[in-house]
N, CA, C and O atoms as a GROMACS GRO file, in nm:
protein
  284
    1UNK      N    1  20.661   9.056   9.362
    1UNK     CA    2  20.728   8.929   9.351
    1UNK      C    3  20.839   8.935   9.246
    1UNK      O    4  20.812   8.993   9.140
    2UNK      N    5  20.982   8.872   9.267
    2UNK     CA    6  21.058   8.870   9.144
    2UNK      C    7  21.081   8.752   9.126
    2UNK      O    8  21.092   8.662   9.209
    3UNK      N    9  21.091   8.748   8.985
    3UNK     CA   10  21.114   8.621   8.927
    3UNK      C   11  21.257   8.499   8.973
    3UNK      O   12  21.372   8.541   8.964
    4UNK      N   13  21.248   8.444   8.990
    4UNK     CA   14  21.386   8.368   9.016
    4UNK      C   15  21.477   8.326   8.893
    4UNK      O   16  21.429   8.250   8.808
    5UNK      N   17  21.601   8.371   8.883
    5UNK     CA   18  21.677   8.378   8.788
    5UNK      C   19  21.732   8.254   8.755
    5UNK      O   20  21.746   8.187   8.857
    6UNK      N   21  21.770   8.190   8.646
    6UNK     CA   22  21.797   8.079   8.615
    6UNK      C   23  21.911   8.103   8.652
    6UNK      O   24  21.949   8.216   8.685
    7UNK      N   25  21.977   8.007   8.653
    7UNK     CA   26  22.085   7.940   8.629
    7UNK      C   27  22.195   7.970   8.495
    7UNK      O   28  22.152   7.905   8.400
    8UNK      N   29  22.301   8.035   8.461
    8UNK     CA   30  22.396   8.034   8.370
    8UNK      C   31  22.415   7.866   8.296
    8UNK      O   32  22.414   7.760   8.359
    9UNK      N   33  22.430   7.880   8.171
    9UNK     CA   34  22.505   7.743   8.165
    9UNK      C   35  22.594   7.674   8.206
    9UNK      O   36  22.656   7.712   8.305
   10UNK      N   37  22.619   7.577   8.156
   10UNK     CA   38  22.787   7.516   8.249
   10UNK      C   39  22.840   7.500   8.122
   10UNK      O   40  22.759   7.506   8.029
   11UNK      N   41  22.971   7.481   8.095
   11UNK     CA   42  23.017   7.486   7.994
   11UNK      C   43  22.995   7.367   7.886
   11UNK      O   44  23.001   7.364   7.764
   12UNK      N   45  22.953   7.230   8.031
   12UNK     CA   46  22.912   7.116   7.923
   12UNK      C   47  22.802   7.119   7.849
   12UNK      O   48  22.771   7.046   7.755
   13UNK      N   49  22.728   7.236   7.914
   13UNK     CA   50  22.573   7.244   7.830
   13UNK      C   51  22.636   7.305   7.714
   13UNK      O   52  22.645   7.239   7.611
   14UNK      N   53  22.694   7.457   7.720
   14UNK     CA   54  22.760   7.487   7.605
   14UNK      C   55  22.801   7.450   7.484
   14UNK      O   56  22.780   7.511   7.379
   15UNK      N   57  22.858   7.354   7.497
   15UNK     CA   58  22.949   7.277   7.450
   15UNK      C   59  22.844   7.147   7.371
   15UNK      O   60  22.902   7.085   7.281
   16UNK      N   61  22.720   7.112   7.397
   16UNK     CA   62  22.632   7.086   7.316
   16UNK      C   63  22.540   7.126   7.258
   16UNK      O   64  22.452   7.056   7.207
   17UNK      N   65  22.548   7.327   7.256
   17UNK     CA   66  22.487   7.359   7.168
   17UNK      C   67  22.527   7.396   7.016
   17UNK      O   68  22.643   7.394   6.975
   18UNK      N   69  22.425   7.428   6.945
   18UNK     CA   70  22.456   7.424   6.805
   18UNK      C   71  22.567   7.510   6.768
   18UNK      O   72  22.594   7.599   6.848
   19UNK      N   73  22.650   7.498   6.644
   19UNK     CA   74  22.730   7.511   6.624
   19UNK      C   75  22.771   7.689   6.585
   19UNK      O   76  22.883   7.738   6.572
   20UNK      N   77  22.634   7.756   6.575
   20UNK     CA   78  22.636   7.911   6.620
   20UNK      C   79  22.499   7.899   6.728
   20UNK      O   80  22.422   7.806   6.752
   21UNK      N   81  22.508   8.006   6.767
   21UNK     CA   82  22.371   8.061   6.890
   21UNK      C   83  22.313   8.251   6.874
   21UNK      O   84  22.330   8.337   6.787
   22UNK      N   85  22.286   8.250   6.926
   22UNK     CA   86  22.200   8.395   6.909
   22UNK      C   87  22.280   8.474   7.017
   22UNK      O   88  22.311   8.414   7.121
   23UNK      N   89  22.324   8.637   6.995
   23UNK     CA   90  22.404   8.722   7.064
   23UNK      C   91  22.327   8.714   7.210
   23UNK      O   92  22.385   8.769   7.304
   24UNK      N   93  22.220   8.658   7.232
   24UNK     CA   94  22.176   8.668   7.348
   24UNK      C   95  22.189   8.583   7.410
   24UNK      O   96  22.193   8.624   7.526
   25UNK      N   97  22.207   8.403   7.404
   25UNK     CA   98  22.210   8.362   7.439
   25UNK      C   99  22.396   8.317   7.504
   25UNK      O  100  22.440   8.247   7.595
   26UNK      N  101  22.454   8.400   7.402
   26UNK     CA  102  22.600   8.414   7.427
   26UNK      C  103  22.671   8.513   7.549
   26UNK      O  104  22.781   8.508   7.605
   27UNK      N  105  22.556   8.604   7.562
   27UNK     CA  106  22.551   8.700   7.632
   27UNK      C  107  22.576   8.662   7.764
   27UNK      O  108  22.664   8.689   7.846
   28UNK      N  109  22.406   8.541   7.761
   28UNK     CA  110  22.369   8.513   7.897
   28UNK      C  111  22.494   8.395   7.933
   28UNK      O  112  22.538   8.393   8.048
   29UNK      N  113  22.518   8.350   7.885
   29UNK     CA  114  22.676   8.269   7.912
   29UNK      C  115  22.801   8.315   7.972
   29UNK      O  116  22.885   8.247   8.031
   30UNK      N  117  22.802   8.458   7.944
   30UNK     CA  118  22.907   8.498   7.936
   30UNK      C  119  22.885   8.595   8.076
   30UNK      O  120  22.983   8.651   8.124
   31UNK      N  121  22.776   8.607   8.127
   31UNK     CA  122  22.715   8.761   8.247
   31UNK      C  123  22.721   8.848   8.190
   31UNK      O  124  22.793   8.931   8.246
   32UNK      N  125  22.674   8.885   8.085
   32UNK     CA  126  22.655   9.058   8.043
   32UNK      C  127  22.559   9.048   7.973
   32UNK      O  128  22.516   8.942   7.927
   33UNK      N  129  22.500   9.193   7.951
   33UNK     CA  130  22.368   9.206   7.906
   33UNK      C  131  22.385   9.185   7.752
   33UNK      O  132  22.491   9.197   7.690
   34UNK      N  133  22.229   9.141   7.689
   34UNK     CA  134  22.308   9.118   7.501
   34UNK      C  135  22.321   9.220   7.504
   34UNK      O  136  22.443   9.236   7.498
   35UNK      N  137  22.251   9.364   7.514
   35UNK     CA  138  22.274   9.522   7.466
   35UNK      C  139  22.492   9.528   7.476
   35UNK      O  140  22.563   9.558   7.380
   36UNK      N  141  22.544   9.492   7.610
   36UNK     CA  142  22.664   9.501   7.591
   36UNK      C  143  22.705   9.404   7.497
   36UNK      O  144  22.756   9.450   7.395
   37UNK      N  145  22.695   9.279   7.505
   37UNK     CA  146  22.741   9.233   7.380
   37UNK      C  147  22.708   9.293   7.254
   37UNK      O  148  22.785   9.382   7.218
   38UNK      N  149  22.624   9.268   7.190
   38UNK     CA  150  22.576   9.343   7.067
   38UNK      C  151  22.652   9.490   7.018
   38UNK      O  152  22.690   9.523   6.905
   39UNK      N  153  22.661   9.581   7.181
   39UNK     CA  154  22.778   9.719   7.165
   39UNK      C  155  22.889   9.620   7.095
   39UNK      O  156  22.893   9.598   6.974
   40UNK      N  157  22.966   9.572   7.180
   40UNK     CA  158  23.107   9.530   7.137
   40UNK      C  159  23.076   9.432   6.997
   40UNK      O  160  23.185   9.413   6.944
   41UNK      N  161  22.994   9.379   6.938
   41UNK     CA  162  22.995   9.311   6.797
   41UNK      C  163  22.972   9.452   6.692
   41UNK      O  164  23.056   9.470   6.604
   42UNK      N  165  22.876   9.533   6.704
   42UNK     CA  166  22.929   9.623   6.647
   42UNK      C  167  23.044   9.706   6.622
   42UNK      O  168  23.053   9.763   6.513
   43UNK      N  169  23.139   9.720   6.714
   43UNK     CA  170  23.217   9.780   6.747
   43UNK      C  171  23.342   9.693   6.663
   43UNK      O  172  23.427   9.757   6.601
   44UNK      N  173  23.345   9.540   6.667
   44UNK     CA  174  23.423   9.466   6.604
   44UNK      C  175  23.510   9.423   6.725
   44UNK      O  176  23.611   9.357   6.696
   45UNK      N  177  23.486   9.451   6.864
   45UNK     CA  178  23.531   9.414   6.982
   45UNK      C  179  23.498   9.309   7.073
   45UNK      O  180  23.569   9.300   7.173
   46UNK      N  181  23.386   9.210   7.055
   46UNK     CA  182  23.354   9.111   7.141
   46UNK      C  183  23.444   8.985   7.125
   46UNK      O  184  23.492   8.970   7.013
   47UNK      N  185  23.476   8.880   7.231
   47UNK     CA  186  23.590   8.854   7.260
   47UNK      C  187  23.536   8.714   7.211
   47UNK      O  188  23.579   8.600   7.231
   48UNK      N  189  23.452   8.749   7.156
   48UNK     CA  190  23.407   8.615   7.069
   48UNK      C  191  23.322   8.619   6.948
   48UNK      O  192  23.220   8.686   6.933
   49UNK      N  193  23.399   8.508   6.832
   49UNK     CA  194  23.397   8.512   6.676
   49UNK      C  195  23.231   8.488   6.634
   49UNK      O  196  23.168   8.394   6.684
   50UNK      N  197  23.176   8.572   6.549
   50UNK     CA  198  23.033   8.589   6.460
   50UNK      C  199  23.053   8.577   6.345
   50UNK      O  200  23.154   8.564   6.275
   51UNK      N  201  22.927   8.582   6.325
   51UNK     CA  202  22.866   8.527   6.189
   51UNK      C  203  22.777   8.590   6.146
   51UNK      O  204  22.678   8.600   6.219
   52UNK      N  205  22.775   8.665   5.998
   52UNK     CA  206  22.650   8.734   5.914
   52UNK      C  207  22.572   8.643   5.935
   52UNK      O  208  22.633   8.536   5.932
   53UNK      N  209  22.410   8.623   5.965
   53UNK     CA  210  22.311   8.504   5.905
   53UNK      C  211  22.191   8.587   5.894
   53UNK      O  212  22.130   8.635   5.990
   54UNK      N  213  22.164   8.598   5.782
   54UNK     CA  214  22.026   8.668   5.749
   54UNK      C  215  21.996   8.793   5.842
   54UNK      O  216  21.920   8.802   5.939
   55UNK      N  217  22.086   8.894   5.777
   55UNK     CA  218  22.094   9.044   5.890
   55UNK      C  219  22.080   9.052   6.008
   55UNK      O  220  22.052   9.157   6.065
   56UNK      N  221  22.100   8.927   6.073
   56UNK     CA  222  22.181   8.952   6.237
   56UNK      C  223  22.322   8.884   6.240
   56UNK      O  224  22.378   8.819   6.151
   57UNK      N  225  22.366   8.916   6.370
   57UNK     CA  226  22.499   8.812   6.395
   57UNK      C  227  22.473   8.698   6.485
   57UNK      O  228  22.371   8.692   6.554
   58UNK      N  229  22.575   8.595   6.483
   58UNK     CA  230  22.523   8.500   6.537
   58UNK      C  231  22.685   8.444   6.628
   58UNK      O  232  22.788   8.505   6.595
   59UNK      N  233  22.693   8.378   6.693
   59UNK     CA  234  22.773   8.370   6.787
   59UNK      C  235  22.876   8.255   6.759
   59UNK      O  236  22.867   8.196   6.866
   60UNK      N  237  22.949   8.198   6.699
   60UNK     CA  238  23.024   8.060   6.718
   60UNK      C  239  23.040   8.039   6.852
   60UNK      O  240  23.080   8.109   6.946
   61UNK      N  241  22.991   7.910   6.839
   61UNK     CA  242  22.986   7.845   6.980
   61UNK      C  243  23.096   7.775   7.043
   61UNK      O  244  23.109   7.750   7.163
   62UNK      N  245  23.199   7.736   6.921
   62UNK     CA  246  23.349   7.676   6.922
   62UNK      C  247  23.410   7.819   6.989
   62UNK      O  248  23.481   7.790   7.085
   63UNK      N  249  23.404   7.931   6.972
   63UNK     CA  250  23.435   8.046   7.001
   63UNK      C  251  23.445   8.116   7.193
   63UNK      O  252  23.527   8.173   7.266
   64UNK      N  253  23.339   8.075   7.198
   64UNK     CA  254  23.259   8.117   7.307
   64UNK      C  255  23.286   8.002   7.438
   64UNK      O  256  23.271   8.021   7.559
   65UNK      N  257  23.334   7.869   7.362
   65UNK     CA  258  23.362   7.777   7.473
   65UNK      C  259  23.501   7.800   7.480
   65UNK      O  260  23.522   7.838   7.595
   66UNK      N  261  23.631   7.795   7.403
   66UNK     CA  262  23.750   7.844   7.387
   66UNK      C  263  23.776   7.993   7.522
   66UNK      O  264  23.855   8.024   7.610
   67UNK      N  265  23.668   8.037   7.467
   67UNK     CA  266  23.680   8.179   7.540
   67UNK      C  267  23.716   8.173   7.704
   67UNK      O  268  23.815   8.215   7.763
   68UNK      N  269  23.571   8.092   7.764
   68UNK     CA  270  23.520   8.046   7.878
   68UNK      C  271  23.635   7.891   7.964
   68UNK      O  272  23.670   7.874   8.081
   69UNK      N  273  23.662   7.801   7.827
   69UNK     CA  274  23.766   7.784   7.862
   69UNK      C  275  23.928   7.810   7.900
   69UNK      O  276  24.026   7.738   7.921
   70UNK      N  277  23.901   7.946   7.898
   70UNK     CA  278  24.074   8.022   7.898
   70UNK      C  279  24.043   8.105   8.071
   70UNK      O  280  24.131   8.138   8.151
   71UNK      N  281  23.885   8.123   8.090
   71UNK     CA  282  23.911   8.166   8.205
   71UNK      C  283  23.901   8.085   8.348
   71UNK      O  284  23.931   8.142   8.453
   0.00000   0.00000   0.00000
């Protein structure tokens, strides 16, 4: 049996979440796996702006809707 896959956000959900989010949940917004995101935040290449917070990164969400809104 496989699981049935949710649903992506819509941008209005986006757009009421908190004001950073977790590389994964930015991920799943965006269609790529966090492992690829997370590559490109290390790298200093993801096409959307982070945040140090207690030795992880964290995602601006003003960032990530900007982003999504350009495509």
């Amino acid at each position: 049996m496989s699981a049935a896959k949710k649903a992506p956000p819509t941008l209005a959900e986006i757009r009421a979440w908190p004001a950073t989010v977790a590389v994964a949940d930015a991920a799943y917004a965006l269609g790529v796996s966090k492992s690829y995101l997370y590559d490109l935040v290390n790298r200093d290449e993801a096409p959307v702006r982070t945040l140090p917070f207690g030795g992880r990164r964290r995602v601006i969400t003003a960032s990530l809707v900007h982003l999504l809104e350009a495509s």
